[in-house]
C-alpha positions in Angstrom: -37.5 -72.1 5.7 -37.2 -75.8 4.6 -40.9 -76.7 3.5 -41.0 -79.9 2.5 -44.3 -82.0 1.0 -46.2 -79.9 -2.4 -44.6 -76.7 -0.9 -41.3 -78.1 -1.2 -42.1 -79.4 -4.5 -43.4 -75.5 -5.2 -40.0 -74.4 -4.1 -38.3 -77.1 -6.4 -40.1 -76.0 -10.0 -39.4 -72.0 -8.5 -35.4 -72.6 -8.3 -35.8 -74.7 -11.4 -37.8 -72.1 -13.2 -35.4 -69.1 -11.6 -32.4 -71.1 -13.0 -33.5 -71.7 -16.1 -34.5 -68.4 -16.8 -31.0 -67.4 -16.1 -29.7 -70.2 -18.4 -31.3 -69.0 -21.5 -29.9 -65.0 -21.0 -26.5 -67.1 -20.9 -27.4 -69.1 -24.1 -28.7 -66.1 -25.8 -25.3 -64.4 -25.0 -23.3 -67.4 -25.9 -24.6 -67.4 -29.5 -24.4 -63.6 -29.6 -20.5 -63.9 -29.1 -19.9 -62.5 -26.0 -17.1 -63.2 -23.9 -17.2 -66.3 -22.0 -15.6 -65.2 -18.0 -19.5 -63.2 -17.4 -20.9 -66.3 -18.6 -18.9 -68.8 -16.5 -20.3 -66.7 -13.5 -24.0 -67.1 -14.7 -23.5 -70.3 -15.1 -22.3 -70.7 -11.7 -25.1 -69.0 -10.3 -27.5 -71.0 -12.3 -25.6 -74.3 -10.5 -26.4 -72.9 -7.3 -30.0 -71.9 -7.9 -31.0 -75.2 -9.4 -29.0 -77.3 -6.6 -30.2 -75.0 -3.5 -26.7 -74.4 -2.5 -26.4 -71.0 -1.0 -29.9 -70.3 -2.1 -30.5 -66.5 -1.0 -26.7 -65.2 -2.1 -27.4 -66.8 -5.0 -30.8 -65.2 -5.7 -29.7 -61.8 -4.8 -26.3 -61.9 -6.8 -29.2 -63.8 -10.0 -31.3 -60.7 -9.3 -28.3 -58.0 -9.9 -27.6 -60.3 -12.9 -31.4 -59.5 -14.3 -31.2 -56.0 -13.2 -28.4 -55.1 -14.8 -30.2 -56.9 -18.3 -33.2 -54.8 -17.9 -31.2 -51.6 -18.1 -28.5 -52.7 -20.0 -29.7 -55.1 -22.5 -31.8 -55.6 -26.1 -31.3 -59.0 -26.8 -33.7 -60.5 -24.2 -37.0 -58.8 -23.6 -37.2 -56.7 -20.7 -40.7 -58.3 -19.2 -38.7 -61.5 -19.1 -35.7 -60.3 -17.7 -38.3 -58.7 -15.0 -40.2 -61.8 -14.3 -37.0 -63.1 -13.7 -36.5 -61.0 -11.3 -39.3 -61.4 -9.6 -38.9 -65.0 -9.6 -35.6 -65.0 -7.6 -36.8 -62.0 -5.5 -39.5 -64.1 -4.2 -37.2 -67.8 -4.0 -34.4 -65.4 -1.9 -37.2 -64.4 0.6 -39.0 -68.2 0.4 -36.1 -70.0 1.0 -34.4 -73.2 -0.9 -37.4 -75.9 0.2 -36.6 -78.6 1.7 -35.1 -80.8 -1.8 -32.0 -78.8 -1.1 -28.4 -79.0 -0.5 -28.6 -76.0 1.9 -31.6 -78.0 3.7 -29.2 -81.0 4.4 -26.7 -78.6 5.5 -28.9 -76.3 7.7 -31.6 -78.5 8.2 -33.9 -78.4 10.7 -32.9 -79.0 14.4 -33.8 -79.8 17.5 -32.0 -77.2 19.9 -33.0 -78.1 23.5 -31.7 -75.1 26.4 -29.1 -75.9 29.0 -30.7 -75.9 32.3 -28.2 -74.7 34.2 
């Protein structure tokens, strides 16, 4: 789950990638006027994703997020909205990599059975 060496890099330039596909649906919306509470929220997803905090919720809460532009939206194009998708389908099943904050948290461990 934590791949570190050029897989971890991989998994680095994915969340970056992921995020800042995100980012740009947010700018796009910022310059079309929209309100700005649904684009605090991308925003904090976009945080998350680019940090590796909570890496699958994010993903799958990023992924509704591109869903619902897909059906819903004509500012951004729908294949990039779906490669999007795809993108943070495929991080949320990968994992954050191992240039993460959820690797420091839940990093790998040693766990050694009581031999009682």
């Amino acid at each position: 789950m934590f791949a570190d060496g050029a897989a971890g890099v991989g998994l680095l330039i994915l969340r970056s990638s992921a995020g800042g596909s995100l980012f740009v649906y947010a700018f796009t919306q910022a310059q079309t006027g929209s309100p700005g509470w649904p684009l605090f929220g991308v925003g904090a997803v976009v945080v998350l994703i680019l940090i590796g905090a909570l890496t699958p919720v994010a993903c799958i809460i990023g992924g509704l997020i591109e869903a619902y532009y897909i059906s819903h939206d004509a500012v951004t194009s729908g294949s990039h909205s779906l490669f999007a998708l795809m993108m943070l389908l495929s991080l949320a099943l990968l994992g954050p990599g191992a240039y993460s904050i959820d690797a420091k948290l839940f990093g790998r461990r040693l766990i050694i059975p009581d031999e009682d």
